[in-house]
N, C-alpha and C positions, 0 to 999 in steps of 0.2 A: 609626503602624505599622498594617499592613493584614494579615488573616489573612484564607485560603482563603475565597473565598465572599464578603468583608467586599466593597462598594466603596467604599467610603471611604478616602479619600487625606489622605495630611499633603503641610501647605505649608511652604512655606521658613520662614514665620515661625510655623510650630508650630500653627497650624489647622489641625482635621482639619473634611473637609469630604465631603458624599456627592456630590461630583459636581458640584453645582450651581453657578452660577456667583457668587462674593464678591464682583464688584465692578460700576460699572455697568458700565465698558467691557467685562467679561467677560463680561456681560449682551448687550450690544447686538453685540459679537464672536459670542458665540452664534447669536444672529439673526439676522445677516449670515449666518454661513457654513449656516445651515439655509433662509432665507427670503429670501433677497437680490431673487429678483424678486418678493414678494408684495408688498401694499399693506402700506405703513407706518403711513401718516395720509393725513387727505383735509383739506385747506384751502382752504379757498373756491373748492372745488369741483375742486380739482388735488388728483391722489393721487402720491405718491410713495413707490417701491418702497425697501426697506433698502439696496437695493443704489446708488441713487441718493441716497438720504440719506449713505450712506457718501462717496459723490464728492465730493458737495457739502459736507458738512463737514470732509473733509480739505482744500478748494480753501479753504478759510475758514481752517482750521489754517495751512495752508500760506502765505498772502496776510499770518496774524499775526506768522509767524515773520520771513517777508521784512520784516516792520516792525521789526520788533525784540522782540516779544514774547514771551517763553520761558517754559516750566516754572515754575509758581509765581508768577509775575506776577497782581495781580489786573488783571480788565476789567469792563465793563457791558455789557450789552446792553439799550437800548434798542427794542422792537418793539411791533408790535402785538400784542395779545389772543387771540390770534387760534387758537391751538392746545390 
C-alpha cells in the first residue's frame, strides 16, 4: 500500500519495493529502455550497445526455442573468458 508522497509500490507477490528493479531482467529491461545505444561491454575490442545485446540475445532465445528448448529447461554454455 502506497501513501501520498510514499514511492513505494507493492507487487503482485506482496513486495513492496521503491521503484527499483527485483529482478535481473528487470534490470537489464531498465537499461535497455534508458541506455539502448550506449556501450554495454567492450570484448576484445568490439563494444556493443544494450540495444544490440538485446538483439542478439533474443536471436539466441529465439534459435533455442526453434530447438526445442522452453522455460525451465536447463542448458550450458560453453565459452570463452572472455567477459
Amino acid at each position: 500500500m502506497s501513501t501520498e508522497g510514499d514511492s513505494s509500490e507493492t507487487r503482485p507477490n506482496g513486495d513492496t519495493t521503491t521503484g527499483a528493479p527485483a529482478t535481473l531482467t528487470e534490470a537489464l529491461t531498465h537499461s535497455l529502455d534508458r541506455f539502448a545505444d550506449l556501450v554495454a561491454v567492450t570484448v576484445e575490442g568490439s563494444e556493443y550497445t544494450y540495444g544490440e545485446l538485446d538483439q542478439r540475445s533474443n536471436a539466441v532465445a529465439n534459435a533455442l526455442a526453434n530447438r526445442g528448448v522452453a522455460p525451465g529447461d536447463r542448458l550450458a554454455l560453453i565459452m570463452s573468458n572472455c567477459l
